[in-house]
C-alpha positions in Angstrom: 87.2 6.0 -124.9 87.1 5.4 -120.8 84.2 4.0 -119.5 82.1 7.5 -117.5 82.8 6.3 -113.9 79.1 6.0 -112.3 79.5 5.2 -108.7 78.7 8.2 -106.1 77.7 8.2 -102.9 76.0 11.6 -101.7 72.2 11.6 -100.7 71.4 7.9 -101.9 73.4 4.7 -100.7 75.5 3.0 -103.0 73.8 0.0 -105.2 74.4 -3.5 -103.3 75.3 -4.7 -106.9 77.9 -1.8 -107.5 81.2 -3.4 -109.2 85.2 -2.1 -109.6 85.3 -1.8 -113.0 88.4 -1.9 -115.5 89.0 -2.3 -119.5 88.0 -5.3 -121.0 84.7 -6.2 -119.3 86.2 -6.7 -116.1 84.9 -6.0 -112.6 84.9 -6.9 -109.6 82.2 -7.1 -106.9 82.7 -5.3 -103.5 82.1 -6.2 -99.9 79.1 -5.1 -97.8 79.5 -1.2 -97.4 78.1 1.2 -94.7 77.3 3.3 -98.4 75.6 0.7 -99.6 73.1 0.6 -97.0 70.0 3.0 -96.8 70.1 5.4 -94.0 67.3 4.0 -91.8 68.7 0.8 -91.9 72.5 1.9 -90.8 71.0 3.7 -88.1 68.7 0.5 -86.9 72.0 -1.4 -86.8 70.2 -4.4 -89.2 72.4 -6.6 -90.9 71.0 -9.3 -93.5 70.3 -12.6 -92.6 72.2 -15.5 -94.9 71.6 -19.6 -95.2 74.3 -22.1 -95.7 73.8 -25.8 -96.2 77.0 -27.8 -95.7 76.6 -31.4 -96.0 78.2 -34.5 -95.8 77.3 -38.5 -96.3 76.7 -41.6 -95.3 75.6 -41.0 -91.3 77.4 -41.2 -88.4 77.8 -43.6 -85.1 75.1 -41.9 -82.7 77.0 -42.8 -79.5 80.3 -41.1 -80.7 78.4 -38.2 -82.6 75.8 -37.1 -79.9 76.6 -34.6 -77.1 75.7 -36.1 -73.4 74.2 -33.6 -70.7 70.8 -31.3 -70.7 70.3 -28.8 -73.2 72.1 -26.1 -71.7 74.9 -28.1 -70.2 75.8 -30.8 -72.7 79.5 -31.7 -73.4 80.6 -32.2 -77.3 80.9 -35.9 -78.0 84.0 -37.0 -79.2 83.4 -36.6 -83.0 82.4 -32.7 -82.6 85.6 -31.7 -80.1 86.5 -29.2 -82.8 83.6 -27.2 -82.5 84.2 -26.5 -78.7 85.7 -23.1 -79.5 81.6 -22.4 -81.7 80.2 -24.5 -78.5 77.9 -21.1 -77.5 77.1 -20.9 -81.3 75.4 -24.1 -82.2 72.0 -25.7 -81.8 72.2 -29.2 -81.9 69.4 -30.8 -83.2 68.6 -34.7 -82.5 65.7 -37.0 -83.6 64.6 -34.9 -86.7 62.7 -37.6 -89.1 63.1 -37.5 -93.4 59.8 -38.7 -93.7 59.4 -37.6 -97.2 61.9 -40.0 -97.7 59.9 -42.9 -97.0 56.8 -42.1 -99.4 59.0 -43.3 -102.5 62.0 -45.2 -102.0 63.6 -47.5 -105.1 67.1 -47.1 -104.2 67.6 -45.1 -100.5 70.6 -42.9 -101.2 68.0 -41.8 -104.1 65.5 -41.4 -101.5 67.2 -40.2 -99.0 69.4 -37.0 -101.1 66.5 -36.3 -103.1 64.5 -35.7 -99.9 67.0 -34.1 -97.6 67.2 -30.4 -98.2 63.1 -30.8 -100.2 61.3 -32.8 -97.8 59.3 -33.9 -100.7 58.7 -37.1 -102.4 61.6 -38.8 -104.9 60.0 -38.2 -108.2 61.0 -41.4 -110.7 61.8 -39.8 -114.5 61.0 -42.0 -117.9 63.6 -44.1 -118.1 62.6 -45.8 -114.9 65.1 -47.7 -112.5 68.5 -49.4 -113.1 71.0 -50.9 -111.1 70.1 -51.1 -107.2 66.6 -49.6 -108.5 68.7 -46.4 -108.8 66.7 -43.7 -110.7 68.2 -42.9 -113.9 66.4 -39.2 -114.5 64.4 -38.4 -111.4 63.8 -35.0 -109.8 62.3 -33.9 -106.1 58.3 -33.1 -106.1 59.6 -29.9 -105.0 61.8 -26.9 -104.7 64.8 -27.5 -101.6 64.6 -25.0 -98.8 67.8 -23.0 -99.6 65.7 -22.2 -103.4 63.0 -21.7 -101.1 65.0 -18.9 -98.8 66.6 -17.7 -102.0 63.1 -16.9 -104.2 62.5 -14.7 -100.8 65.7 -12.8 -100.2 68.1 -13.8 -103.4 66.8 -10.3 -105.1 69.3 -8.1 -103.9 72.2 -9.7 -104.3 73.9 -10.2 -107.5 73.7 -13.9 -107.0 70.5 -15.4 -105.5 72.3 -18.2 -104.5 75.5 -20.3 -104.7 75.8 -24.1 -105.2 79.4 -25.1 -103.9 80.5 -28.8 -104.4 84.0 -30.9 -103.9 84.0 -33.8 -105.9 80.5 -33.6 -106.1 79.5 -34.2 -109.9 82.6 -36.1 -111.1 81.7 -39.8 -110.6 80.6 -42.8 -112.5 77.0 -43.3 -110.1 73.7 -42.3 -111.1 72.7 -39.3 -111.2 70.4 -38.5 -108.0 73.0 -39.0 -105.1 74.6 -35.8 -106.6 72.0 -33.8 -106.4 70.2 -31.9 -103.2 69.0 -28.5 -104.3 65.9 -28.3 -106.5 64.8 -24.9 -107.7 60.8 -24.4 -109.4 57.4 -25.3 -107.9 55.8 -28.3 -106.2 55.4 -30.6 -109.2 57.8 -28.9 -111.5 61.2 -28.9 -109.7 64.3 -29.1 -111.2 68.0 -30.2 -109.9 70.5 -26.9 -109.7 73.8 -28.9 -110.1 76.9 -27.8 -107.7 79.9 -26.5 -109.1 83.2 -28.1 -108.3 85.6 -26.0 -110.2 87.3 -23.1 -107.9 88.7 -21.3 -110.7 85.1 -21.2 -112.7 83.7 -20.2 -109.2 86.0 -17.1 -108.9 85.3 -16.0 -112.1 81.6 -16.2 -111.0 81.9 -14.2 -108.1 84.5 -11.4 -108.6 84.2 -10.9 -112.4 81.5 -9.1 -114.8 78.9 -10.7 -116.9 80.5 -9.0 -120.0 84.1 -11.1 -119.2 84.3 -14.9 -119.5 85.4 -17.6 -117.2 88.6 -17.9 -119.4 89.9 -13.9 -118.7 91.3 -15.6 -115.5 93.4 -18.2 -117.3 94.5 -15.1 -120.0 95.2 -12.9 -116.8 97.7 -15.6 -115.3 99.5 -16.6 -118.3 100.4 -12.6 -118.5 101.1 -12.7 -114.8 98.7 -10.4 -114.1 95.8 -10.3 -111.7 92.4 -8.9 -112.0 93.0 -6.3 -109.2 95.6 -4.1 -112.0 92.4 -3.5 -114.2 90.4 -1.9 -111.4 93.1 0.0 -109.7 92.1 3.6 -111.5 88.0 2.7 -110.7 89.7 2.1 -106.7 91.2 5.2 -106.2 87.8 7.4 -107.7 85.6 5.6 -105.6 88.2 5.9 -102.3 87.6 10.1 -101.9 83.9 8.9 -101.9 83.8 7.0 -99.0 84.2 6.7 -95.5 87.5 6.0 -93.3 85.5 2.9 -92.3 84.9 1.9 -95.5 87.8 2.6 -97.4 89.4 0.4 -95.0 87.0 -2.5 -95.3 87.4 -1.6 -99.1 91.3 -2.4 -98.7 91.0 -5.5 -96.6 88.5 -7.2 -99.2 91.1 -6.7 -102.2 94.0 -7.5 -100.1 92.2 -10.5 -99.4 90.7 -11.7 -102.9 94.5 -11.0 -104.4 95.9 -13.8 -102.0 93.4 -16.1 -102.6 93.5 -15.3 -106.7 97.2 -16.0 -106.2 96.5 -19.3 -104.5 94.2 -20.1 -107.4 97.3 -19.6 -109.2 98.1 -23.1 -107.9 95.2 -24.9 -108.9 95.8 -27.2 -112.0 99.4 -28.1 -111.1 100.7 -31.7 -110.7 100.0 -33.9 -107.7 98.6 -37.0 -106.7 95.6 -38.0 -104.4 96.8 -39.2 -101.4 100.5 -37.8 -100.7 101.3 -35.1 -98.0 100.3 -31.5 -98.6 102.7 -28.9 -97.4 101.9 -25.9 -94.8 102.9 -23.7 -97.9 100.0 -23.2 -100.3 99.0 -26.7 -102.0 99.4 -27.4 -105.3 95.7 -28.9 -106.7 95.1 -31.5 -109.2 92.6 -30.6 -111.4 93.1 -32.9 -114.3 91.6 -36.7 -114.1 93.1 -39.6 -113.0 92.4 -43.0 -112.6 90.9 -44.3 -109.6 87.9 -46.8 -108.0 84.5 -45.8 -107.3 82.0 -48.0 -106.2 84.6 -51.0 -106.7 84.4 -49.8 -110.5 87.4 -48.4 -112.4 86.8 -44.2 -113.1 88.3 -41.3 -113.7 88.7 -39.1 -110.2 89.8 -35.6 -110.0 91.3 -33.7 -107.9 92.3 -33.4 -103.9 89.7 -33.3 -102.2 90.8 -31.7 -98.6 92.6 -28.8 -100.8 89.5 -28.3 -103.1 87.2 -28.4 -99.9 89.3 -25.6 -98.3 89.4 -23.2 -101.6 85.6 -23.6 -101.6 85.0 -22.8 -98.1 86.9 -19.5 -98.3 85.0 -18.6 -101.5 81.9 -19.3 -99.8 83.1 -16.9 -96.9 84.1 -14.0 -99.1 80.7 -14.3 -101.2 79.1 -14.0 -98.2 81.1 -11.1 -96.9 81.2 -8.9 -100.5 77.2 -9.9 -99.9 77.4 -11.1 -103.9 74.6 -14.0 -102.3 73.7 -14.5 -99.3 72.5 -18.0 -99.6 75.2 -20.9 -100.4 75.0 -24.8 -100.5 78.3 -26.3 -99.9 77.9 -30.5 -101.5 81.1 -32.6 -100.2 80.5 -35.8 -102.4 78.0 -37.3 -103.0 75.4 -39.6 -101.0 77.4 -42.0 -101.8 80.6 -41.0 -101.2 83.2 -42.4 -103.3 86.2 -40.7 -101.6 88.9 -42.7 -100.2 90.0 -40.6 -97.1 93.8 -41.6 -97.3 94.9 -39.0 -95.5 93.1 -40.4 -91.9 94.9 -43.3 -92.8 91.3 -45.3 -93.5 91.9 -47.8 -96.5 88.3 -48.3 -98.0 85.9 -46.2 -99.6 83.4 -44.2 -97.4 80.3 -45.5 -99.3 81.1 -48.9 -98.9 82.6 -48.6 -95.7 79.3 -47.5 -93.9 77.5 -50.8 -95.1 79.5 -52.6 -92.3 79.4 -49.6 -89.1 80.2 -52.4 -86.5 83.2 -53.6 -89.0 84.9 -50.2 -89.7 83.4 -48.2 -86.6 86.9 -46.3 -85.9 87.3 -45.4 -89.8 84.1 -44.4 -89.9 84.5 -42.2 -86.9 87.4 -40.7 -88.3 85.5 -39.5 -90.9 82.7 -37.6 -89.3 86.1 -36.4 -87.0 87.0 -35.2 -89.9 84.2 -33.5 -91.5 83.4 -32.1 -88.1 87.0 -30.4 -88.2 86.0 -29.1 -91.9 82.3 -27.0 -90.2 84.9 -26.1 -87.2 87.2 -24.4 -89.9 84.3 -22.4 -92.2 82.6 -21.2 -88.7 85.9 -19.7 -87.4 85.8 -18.0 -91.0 82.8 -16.3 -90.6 83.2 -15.3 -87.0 86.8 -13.5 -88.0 84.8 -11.1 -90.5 83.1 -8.4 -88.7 79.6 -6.8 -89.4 79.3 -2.6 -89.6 77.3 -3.6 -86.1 80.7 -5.2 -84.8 79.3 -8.6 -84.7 80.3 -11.3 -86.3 79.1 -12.8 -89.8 78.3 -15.9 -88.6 76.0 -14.3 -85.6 74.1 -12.8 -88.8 73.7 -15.9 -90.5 72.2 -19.6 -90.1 74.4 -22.4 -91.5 73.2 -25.6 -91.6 74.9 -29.2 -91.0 73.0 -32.1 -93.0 73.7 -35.7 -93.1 71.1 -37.4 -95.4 71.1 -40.4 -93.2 71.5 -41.4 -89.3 72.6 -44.9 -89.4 74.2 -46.0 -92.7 74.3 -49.4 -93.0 70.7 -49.4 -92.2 70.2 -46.6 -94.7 68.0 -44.9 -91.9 66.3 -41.4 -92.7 65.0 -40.7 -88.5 66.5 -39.6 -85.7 69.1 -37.5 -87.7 71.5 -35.5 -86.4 71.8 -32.3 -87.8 73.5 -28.8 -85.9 72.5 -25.1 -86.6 75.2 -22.9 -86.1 75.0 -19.0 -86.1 72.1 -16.9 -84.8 70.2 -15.6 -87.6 70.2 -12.1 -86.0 68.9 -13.4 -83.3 66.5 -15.6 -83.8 68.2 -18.6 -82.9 69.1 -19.5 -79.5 72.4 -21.1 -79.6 74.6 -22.7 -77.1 71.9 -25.8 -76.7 71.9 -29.3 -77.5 68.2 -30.4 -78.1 66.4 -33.6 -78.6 63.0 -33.6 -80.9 60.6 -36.7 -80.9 57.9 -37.2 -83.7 59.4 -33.9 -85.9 60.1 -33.7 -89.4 62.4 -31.9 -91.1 59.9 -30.4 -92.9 58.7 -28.4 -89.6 62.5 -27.2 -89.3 62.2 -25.8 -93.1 58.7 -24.2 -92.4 60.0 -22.4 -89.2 63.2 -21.1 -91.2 61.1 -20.4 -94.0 59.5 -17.8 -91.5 62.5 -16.7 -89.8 63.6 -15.5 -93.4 60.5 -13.5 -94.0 57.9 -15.9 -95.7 55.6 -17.2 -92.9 54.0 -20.6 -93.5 53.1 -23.3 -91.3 53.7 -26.3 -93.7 56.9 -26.3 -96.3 57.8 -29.5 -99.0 54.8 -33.3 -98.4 51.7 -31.3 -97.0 51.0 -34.6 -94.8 54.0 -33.5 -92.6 53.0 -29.7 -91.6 53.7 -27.6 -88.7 57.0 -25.7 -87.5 59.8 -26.7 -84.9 59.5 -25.0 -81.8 62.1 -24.4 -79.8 64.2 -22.5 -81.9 64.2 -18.7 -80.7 
């Protein structure tokens, strides 16, 4: 019997949450409609606000990362010359302090990752400390303030939020440099682990409840892709829409079939470390050996083609609106990965213990992982709002470091950039340095911004907002 089609569109806008649907529980989620929005809202032009986290470890060298000038008319140090092209979209932020960090410290990357995105004190679990007074089954005192945005504006999406790592989960370290977001109330938090695995994130995204992860694996064995079961569900709901919309409609599916067929790829052989073609890389998905830590463990994986598949996931969930907030986890704080590729020989972890030593690798690096944000922002500004502006100018995406100085393990004077406007509530194009500010008066202003006014968010001791944001 076929399923009675249920998607219409006269009087009432079309559910956020509607899905393509086909035989055999699958369905895909759709972009962002002019439909799906209520009428007073199309005609005031509002678009939703989203909050991205990307983050990467292990500090930076100040001199090299820090834009000279004023705040209006800085020039982009050497590590950030990627982001020129963004330069009138970012907020540089300088001199931001962890001090939640400090109230509980056994082993700092602990401290420092368990703190960063919470601003709340490292919380030791029953089995105590091990090596390097590492905790073996802590938490955070509190929720982190993506969970935080999420509880507030997570309820109409189909996902209230989306935990993106590369690498992040799959090494032989304790457990809390791999964590950063915490979800439940102050005392009762608990880790929501990143997921590393494009193909299970896919499935996530674009498939129903009622199908399994493993229909993707069944549909490419046949060859076939999980646009053919939708196709008849397509055309019903094309005489139902708008010119506009049908052909935002065609560009999203054109879109997810390339990058399902790129998926395709994942899970073929290669090894860590050679050159990756300009055609569409083949991914290692399956373990191999490899040193972490200086200790023999299994690795998995490349990381620059995994980082890329998870950055355009993270785009297209935010432009379907199937979430609008995402956390994107690239390692861990303490960063096992060998960046071969930059033609640096040691291990980034260990490497930052000596910044005088390896300055130039380690300035590579942050090159690097500057080049990465430069690559997801130019994303989201190539994806259009109803409004004609740009995805990014809706949203406010986050870069984190969970330390300034790494050998010294240092928590102050971090250096974190805003890009994106928030619909205006950030003003951009400034480069801005804070003294005596904690990152938990950042969180309680964006906490505001994204409809839950407070004046104090994460270790009451540290309260207040940031000015000098709008």
């Amino acid at each position: 019997m076929t399923r009675k089609h249920s998607l219409c569109i006269p009087s009432r806008p079309l559910s956020r949450r509607a899905l393509l649907r086909g035989v055999g529980g699958v369905a895909l989620a759709m972009p962002l409609l002019d439909a799906m929005r209520p009428r007073v809202v199309r005609a005031q032009g509002a678009m939703p606000k989203r909050f991205v986290v990307f983050f990467s470890a292990n500090g930076m060298i100040k001199d090299r990362w820090q834009p000279s000038g004023g705040e209006t008319d800085f020039t982009l140090s050497p590590v950030l010359t990627s982001l020129e092209p963004h330069r009138d979209d970012l907020l540089i932020m300088r001199g931001l302090d962890n001090e939640a960090s400090y109230i509980y410290e056994p082993n700092a990357h602990d401290a420092s990752m368990a703190t960063m995105l919470t601003a709340e004190a490292l919380v030791v679990g029953p089995s105590g400390t091990g090596r390097a007074g590492h905790v073996l089954d802590g938490t955070a005192n509190g929720p982190s303030i993506d969970q935080e945005i999420a509880r507030v504006i997570g309820g109409e999406t189909k996902l209230p939020s989306l935990e993106l790592g590369v690498q992040s989960t799959t090494t032989i370290i304790e457990p809390m440099p791999t964590r950063m977001c915490y979800r439940g109330t102050r005392g009762n938090a608990k880790s929501v682990p990143p997921e590393d695995d494009p193909k299970t994130v896919f499935a996530r995204l674009f498939m129903d409840a009622e199908a399994s992860a493993d229909s993707i694996e069944v549909l490419q064995r046949q060859r076939r892709s999980v646009l053919d079961f939708v196709e008849s569900d397509f055309a019903r709901l094309q005489a139902k829409i708008s010119v506009a919309d049908r052909q935002k409609l065609e560009r999203h599916l054109s879109t997810l079939r390339a990058f399902e067929q790129s998926l395709d790829k994942l899970g073929a052989s290669t090894e860590m470390g050679c050159e990756i073609p300009s055609s569409p890389p083949d991914v290692n998905l399956d373990p191999f050996d490899c040193i972490q830590d200086e200790r023999p463990a299994r690795c998995f994986g490349d990381f620059r083609q995994l980082g890329k598949a998870q950055m355009d996931l993270l785009v297209l969930a935010l432009t379907c609106d199937i979430t609008r907030v995402i956390t994107l986890q690239w390692s861990t704080a303490e960063s096992t990965i060998f960046h071969k590729w930059l033609d640096v020989a040691g291990e980034h972890h260990l490497m930052s213990h000596d910044a005088v030593g390896n300055r130039e690798d380690l300035v590579k690096i942050s090159t690097w992982y500057a080049e990465q944000f430069a690559y997801l922002l130019q994303a989201l500004k190539a994806h259009e709002e109803e409004d004609g502006a740009s995805v990014l100018s809706s949203s406010v995406v986050l870069w984190a470091n969970e330390l300034s100085d790494g050998d010294i393990h240092n928590r102050r004077d971090l250096g974190w950039i805003i890009a994106g406007q928030g619909n205006g509530a950030i003003q951009t194009g400034r480069s801005v340095r804070y003294s005596r500010t904690t990152t938990n008066q950042l969180f309680a202003s964006l906490m505001t911004m994204f409809g839950s006014p407070t004046e104090s968010f994460g270790e009451p001791r540290f309260s207040g907002t940031l000015s000098g944001l709008g």
